[in-house]
PASEBA-1860 file (N, C-alpha, C; in nm, 3 decimals):
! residues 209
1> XXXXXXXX> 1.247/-6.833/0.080/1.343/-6.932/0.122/1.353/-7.046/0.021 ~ 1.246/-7.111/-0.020/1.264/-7.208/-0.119/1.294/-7.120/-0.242 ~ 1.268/-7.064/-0.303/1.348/-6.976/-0.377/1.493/-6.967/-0.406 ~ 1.547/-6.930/-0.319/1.692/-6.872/-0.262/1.759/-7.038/-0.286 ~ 1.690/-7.146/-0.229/1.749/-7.243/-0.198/1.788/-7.338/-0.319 ~ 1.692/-7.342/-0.399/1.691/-7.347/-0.524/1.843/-7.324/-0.643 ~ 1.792/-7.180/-0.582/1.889/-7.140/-0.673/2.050/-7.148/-0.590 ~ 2.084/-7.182/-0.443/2.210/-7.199/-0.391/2.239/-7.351/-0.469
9> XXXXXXXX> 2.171/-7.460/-0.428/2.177/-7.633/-0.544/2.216/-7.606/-0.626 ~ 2.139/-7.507/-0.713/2.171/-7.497/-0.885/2.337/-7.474/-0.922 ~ 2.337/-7.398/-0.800/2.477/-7.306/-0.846/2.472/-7.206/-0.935 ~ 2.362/-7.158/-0.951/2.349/-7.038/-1.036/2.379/-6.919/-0.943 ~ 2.393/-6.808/-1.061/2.392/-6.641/-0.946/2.302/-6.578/-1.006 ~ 2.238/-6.532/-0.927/2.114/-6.440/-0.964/2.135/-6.281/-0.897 ~ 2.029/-6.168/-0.910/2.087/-6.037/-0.846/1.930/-6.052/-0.751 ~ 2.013/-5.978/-0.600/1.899/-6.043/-0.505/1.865/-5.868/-0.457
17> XXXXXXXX> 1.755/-5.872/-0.480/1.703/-5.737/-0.412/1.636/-5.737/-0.291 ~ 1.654/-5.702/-0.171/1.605/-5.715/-0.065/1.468/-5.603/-0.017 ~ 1.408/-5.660/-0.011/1.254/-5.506/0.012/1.209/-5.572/0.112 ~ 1.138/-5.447/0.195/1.006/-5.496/0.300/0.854/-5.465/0.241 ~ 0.773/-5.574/0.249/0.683/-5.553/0.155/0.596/-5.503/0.171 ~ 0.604/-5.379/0.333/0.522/-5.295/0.382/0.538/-5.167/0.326 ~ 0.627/-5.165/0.243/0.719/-5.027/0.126/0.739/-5.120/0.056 ~ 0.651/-5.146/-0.066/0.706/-5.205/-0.211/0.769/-5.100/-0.279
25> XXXXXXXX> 0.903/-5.153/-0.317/0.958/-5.029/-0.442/0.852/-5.034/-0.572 ~ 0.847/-4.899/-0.619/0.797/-4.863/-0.821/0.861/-5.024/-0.867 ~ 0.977/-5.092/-0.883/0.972/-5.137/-0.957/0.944/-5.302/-0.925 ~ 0.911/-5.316/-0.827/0.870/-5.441/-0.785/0.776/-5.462/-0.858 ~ 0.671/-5.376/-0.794/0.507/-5.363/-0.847/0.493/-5.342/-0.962 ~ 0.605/-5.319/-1.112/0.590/-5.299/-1.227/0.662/-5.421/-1.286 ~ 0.785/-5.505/-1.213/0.764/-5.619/-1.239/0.689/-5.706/-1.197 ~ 0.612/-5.728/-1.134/0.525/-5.819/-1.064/0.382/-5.759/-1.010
33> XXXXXXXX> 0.218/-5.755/-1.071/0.118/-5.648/-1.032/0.112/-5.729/-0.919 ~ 0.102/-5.900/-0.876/0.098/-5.947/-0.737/0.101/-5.877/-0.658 ~ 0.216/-5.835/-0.609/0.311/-5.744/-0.561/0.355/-5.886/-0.441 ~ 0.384/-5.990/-0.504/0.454/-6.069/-0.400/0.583/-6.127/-0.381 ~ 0.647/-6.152/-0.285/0.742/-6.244/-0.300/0.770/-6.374/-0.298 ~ 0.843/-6.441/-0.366/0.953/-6.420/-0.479/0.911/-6.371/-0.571 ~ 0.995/-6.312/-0.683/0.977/-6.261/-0.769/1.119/-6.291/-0.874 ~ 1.083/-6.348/-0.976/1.244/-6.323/-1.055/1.219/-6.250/-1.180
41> XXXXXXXX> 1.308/-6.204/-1.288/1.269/-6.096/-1.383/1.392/-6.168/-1.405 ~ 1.371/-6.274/-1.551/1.448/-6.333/-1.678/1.465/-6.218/-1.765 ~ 1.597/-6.256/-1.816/1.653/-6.189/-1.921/1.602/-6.162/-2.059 ~ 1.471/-6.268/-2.096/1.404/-6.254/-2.188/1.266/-6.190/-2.158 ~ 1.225/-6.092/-2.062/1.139/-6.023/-2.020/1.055/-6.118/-1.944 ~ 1.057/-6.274/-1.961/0.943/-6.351/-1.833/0.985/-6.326/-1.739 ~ 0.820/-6.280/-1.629/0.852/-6.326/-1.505/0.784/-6.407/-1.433 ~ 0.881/-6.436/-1.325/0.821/-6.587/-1.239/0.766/-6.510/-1.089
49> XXXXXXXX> 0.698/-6.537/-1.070/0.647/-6.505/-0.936/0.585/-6.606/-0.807 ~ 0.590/-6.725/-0.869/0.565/-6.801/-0.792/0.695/-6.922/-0.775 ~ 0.694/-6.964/-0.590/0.835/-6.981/-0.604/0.848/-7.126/-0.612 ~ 0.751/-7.197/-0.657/0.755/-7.318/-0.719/0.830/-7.316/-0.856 ~ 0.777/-7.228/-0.915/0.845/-7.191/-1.077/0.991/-7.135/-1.072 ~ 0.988/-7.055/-1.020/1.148/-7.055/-0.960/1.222/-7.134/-0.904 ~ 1.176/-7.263/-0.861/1.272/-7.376/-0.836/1.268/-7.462/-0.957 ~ 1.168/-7.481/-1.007/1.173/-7.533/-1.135/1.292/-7.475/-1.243
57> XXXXXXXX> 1.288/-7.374/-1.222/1.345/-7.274/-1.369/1.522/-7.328/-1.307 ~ 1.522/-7.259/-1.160/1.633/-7.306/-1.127/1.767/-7.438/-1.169 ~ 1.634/-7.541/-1.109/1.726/-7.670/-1.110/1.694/-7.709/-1.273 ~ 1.601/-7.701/-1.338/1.616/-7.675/-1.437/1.724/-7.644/-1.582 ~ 1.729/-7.531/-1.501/1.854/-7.389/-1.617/1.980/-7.480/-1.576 ~ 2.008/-7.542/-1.467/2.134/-7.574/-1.396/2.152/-7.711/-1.453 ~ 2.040/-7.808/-1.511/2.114/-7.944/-1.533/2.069/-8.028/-1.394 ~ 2.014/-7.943/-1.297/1.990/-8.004/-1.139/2.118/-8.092/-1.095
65> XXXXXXXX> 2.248/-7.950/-1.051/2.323/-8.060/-1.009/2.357/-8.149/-0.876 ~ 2.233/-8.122/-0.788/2.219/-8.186/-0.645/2.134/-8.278/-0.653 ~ 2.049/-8.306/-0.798/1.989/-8.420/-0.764/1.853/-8.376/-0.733 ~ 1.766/-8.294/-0.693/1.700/-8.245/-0.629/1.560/-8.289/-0.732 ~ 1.561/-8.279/-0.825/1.440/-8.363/-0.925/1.428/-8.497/-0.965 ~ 1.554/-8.551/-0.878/1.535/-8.689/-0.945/1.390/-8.783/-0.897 ~ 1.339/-8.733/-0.737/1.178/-8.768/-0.717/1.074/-8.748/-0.807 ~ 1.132/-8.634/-0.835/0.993/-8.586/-1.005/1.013/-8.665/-1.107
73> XXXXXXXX> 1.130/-8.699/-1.178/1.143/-8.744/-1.292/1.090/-8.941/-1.264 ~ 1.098/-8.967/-1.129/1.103/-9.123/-1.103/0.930/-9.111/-1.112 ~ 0.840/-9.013/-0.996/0.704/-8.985/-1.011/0.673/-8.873/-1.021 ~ 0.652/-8.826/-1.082/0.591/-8.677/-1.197/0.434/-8.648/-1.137 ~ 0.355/-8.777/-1.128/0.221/-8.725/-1.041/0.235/-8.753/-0.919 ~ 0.279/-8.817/-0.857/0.292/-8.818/-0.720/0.351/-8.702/-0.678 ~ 0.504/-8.639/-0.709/0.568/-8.482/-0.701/0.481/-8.394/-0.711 ~ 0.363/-8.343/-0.830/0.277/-8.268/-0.866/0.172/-8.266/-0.780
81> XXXXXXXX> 0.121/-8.410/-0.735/0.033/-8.398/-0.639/0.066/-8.362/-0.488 ~ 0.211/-8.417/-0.437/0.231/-8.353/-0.265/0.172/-8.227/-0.293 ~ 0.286/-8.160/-0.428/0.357/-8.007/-0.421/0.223/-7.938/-0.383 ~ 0.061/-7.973/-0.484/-0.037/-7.925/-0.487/-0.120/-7.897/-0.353 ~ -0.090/-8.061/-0.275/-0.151/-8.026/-0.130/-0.038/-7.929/-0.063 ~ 0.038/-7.938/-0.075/0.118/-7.911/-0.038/0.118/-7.702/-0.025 ~ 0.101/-7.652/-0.133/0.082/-7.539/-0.113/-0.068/-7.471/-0.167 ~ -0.157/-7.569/-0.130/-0.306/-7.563/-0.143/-0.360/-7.582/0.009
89> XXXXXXXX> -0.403/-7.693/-0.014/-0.494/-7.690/0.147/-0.342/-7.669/0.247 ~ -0.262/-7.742/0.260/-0.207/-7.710/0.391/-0.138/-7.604/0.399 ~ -0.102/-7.469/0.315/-0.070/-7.364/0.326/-0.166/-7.271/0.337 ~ -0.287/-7.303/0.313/-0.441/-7.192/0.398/-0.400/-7.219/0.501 ~ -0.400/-7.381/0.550/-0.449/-7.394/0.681/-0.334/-7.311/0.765 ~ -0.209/-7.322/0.713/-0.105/-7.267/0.817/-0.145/-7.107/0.815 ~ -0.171/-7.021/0.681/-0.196/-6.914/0.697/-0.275/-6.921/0.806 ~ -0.412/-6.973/0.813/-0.524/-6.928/0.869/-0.508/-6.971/1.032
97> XXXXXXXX> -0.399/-7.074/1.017/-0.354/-7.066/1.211/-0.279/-7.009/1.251 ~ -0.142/-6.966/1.193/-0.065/-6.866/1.224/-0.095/-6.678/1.254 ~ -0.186/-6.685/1.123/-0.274/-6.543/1.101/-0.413/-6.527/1.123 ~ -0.476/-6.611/1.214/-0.605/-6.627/1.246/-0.649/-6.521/1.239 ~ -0.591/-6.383/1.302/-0.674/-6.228/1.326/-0.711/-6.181/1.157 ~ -0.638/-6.230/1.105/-0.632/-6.151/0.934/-0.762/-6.176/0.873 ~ -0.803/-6.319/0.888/-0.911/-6.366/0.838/-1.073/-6.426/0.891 ~ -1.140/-6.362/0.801/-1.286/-6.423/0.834/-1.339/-6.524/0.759
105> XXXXXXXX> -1.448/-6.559/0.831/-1.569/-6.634/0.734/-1.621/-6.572/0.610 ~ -1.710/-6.638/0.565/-1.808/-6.611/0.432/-1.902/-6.509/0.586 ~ -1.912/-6.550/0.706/-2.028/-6.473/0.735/-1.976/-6.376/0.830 ~ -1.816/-6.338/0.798/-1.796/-6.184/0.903/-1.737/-6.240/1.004 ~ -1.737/-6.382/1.023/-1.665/-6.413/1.203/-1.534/-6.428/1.181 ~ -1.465/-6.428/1.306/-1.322/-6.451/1.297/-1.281/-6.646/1.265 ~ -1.180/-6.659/1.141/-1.142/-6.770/1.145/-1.125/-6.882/1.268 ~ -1.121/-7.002/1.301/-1.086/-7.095/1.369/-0.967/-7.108/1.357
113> XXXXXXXX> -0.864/-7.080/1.404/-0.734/-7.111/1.426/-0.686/-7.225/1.424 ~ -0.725/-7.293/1.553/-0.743/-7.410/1.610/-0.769/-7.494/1.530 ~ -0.877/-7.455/1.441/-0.951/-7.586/1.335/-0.844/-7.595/1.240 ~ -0.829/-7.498/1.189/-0.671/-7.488/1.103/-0.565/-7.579/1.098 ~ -0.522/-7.563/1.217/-0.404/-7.601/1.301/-0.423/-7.786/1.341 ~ -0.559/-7.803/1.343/-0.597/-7.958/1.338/-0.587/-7.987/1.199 ~ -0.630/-7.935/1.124/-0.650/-7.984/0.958/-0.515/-8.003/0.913 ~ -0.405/-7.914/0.961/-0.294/-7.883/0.939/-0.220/-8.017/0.962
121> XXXXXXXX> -0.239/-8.053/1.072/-0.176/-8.146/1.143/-0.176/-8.301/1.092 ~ -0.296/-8.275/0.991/-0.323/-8.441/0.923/-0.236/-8.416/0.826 ~ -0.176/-8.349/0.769/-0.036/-8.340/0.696/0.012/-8.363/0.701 ~ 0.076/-8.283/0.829/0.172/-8.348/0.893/0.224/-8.496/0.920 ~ 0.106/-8.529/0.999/0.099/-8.678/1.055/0.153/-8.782/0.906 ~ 0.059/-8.727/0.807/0.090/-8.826/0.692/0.259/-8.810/0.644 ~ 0.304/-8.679/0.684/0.467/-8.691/0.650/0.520/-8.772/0.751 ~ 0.512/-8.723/0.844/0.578/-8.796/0.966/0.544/-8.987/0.870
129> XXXXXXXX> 0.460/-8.994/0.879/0.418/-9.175/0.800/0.505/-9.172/0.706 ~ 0.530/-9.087/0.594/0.619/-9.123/0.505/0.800/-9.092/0.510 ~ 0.814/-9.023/0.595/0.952/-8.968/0.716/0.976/-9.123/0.757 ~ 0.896/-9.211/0.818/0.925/-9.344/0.863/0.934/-9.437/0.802 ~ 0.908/-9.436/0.648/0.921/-9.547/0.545/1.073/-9.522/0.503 ~ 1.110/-9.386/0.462/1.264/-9.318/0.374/1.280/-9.221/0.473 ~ 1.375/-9.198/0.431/1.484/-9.107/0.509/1.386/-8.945/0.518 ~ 1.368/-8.913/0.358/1.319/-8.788/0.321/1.187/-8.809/0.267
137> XXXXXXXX> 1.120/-8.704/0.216/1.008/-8.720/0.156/1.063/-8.749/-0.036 ~ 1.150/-8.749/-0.055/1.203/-8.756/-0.189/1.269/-8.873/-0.235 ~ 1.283/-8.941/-0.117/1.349/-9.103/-0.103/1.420/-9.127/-0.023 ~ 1.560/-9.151/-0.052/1.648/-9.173/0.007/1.766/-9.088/0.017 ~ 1.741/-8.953/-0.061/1.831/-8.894/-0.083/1.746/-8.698/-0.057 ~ 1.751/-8.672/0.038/1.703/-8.538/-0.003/1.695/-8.458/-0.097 ~ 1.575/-8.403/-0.147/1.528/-8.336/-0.263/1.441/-8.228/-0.298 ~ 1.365/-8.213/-0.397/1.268/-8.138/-0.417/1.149/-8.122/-0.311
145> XXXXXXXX> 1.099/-8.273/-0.317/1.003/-8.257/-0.184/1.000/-8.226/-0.050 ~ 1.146/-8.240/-0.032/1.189/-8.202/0.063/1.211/-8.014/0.134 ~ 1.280/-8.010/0.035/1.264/-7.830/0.047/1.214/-7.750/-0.002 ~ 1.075/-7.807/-0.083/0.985/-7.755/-0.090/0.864/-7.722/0.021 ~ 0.899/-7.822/0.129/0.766/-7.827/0.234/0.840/-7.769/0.328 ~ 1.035/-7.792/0.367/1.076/-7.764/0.486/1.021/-7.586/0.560 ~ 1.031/-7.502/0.430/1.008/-7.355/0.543/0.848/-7.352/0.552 ~ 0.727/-7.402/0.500/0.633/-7.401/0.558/0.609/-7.454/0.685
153> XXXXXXXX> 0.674/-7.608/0.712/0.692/-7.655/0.810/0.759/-7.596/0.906 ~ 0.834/-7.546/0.865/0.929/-7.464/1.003/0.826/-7.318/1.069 ~ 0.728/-7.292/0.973/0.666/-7.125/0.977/0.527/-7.246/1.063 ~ 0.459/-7.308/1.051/0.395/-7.396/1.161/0.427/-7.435/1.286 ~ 0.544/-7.466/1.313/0.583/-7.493/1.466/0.584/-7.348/1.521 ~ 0.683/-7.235/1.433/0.718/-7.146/1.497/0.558/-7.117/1.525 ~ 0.437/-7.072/1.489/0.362/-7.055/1.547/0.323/-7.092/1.690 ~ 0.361/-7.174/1.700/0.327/-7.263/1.845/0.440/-7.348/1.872
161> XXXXXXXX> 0.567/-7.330/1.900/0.657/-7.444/1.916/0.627/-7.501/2.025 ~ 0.560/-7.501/2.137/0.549/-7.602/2.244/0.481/-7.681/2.209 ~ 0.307/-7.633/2.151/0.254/-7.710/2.109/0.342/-7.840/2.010 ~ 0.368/-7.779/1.884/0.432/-7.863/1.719/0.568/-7.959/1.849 ~ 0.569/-7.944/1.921/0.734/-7.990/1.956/0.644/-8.141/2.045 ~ 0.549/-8.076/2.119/0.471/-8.192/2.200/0.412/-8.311/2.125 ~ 0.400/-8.298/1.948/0.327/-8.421/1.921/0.403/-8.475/1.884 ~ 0.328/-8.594/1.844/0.432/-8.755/1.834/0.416/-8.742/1.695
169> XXXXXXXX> 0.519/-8.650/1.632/0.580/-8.695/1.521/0.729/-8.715/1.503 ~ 0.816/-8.861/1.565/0.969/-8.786/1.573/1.023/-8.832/1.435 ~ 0.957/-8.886/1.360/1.047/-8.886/1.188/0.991/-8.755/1.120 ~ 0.903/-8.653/1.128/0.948/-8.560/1.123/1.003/-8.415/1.212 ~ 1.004/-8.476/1.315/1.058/-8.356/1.420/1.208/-8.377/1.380 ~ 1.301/-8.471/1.375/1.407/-8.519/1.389/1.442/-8.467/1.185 ~ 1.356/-8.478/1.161/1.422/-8.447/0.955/1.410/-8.303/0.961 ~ 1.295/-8.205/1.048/1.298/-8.045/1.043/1.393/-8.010/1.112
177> XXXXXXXX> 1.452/-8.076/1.242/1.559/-8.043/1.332/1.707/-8.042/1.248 ~ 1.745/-8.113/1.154/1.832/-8.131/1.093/1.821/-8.020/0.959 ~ 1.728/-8.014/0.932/1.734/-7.862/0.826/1.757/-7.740/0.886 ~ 1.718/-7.709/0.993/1.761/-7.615/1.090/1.881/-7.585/1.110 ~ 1.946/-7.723/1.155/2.084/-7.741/1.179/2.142/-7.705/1.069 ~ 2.119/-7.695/0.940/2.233/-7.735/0.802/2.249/-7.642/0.740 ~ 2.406/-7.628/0.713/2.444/-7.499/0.653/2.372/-7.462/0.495 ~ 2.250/-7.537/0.432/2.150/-7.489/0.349/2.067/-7.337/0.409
185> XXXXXXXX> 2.028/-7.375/0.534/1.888/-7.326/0.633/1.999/-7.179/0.645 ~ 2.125/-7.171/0.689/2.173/-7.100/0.764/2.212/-6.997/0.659 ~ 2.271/-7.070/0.521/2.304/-6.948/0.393/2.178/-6.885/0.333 ~ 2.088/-6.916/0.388/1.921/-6.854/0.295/1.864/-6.768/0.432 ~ 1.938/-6.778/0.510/1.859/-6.654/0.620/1.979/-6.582/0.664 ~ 2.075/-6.540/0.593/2.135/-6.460/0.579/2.100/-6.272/0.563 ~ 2.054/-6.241/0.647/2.007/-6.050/0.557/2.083/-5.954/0.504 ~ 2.020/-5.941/0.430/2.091/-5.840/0.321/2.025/-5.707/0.375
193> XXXXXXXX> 2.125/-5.587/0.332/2.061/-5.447/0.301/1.963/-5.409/0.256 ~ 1.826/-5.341/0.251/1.716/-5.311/0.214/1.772/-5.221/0.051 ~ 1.758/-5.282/-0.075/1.745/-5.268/-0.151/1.703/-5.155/-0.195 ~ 1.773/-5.060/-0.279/1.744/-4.918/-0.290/1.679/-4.882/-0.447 ~ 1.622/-4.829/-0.482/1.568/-4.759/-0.665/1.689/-4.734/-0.718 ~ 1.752/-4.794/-0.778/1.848/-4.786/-0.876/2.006/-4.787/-0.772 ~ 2.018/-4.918/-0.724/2.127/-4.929/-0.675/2.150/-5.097/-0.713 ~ 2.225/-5.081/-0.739/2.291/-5.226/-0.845/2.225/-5.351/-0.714
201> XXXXXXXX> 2.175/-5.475/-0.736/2.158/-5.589/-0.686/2.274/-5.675/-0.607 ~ 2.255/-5.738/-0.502/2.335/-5.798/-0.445/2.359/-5.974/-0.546 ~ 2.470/-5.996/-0.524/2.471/-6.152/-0.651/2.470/-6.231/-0.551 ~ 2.371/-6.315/-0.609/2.336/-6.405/-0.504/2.355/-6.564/-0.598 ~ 2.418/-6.659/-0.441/2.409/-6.756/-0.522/2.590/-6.873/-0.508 ~ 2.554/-6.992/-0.535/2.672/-7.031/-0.434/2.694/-7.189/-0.562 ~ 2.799/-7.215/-0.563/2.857/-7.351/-0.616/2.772/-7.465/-0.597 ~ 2.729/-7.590/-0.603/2.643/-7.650/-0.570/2.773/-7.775/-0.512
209> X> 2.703/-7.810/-0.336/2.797/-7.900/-0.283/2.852/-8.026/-0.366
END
């Protein structure tokens, strides 16, 4: 999703292959040994596999014409540092509360969910704190930081939406409710056809508002 989204801002077109990653195609796994998604395969043989770098490359290649880096370019370590917690500790923790069964300890037991899901939540709380200073996490203008955290955040409530809906965060309940709402959220969960071994790519990719 941040991927996709990336590249809708940019206004670039890219060719979008759709797979389930319970059947990786031959050539996924020969562009990418990960075997994860996102995945992009540049014209000069790099590839990006992580979808931080793919928003980078994106707004990037494009000139960034939504604006979407102007938080990075104003603070460069502050951007570097959310992004880091950002898909460091608080993306275990969501794995490990959403997917509690998947994972163990160092000593064989089943993960804490729960503990997760608390650790998780001091994240949160600190966005919600900075949701109440600016509009966005990027300033005043929605941005990078912004849709970089929105689909993790959204993949956390859905775990538990009664719970995520019951706490007192409403500067960010009220900023995820509105990404939901916005025809960004709605053109990136669009599905495509399951992608076939040698059947031309779907073009993906949209004007920038």
């Amino acid at each position: 999703m941040r991927a996709r989204m990336a590249v809708m801002a940019s206004g670039l077109t890219v060719g979008l292959r759709e797979i389930l990653l319970r059947d990786k195609p031959a050539a996924f796994r020969a562009a990418s040994p990960k075997a994860t998604v996102p995945v992009l395969e540049l014209g000069d043989g790099i590839v990006l596999d992580e979808s931080r770098d793919i928003m980078f490359w994106a707004l990037g290649t494009s000139g960034d014409p939504a604006g979407w880096l102007n938080c990075y370019h104003q603070d460069e370590q502050a951007a570097i540092a959310f992004l880091d917690r950002l898909e460091g500790p608080f993306k275990t923790d969501l794995d490990k509360y959403k997917y509690a069964t998947r994972y163990r300890t160092e000593q064989g037991a089943p993960v804490d969910g729960l503990a997760h899901r608390a650790a998780g939540a001091v994240f949160l709380s600190d966005i919600n704190t900075s949701l109440a200073r600016t509009p966005f996490l990027s300033g005043e203008v929605i941005g990078l930081m912004d849709y970089a955290s929105l689909p993790f955040i959204r993949q956390f409530r859905i775990a538990d939406e009664s719970w995520f809906d019951a706490q007192e965060w409403p500067f960010l309940q009220a900023w995820l409710q509105d990404f939901l709402a916005s025809d960004m959220f709605r053109s990136v969960m669009v599905k495509y056809e399951l992608w076939q071994e040698g059947a031309p790519p779907v073009l993906f990719g949209s004007e920038p508002a």
